[in-house]
N, C-alpha and C positions, 0 to 999 in steps of 0.2 A: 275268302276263297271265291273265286267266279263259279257262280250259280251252276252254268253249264257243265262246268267239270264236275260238281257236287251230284248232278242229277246225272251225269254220266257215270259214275263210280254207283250211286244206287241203282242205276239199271244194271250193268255191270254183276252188281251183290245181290240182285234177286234170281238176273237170267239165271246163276251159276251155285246158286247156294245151296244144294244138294253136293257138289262137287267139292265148295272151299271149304262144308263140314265134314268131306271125307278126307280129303287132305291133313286136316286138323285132328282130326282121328287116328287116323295114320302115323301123324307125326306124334302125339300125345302117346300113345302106342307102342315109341321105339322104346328098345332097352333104355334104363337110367344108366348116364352116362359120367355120371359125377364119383371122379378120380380113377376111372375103368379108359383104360388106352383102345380097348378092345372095342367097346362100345363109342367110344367117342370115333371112333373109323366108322363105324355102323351107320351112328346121326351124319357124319361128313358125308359118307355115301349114296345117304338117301336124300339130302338137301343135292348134294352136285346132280344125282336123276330130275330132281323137280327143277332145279334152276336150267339146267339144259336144256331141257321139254320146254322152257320159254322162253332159251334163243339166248340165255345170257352165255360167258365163253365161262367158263369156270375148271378148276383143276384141285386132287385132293393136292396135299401137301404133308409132310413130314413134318409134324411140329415135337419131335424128341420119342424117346422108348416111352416114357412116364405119360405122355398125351394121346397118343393115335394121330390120326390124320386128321385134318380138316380140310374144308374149302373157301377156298377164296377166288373171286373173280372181280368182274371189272362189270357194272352194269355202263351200256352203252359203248364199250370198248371198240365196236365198229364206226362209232359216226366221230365224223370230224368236227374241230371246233369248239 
């Protein structure tokens, strides 16, 4: 991997790392969502806030009664090419 991007990604991980262990926190945090329809909308819910908040296009989805919703997006679905 080029150096530069390596030591861009640790700047990156130190400016902010009060923020990506609350995030992580947060996320660790949500309801268990394994075979609970209700909860698995909950996890979708709170991943499509934080993917939006960074610009990606994202949408929940109907994945059946027995799943809840999830989300799914498209990273980069603005740029052409």
């Amino acid at each position: 991997m080029n150096k530069k991007i390596v030591e861009d990604i640790k700047g990156y991980v130190t400016a902010h790392k009060e923020e990506i262990i609350q995030k992580y926190d947060e996320f660790i945090n949500l309801p268990d969502f394994w075979r609970d329809a209700a909860n698995v909308t909950v996890v979708g819910e709170w991943l499509k806030k934080e993917f939006d908040a960074e610009g990606m296009n994202c949408e929940l989805v109907d994945a059946g009664p027995k799943a809840g919703k999830t989300v799914i997006g498209i990273v980069g679905a603005e740029r052409t090419g």
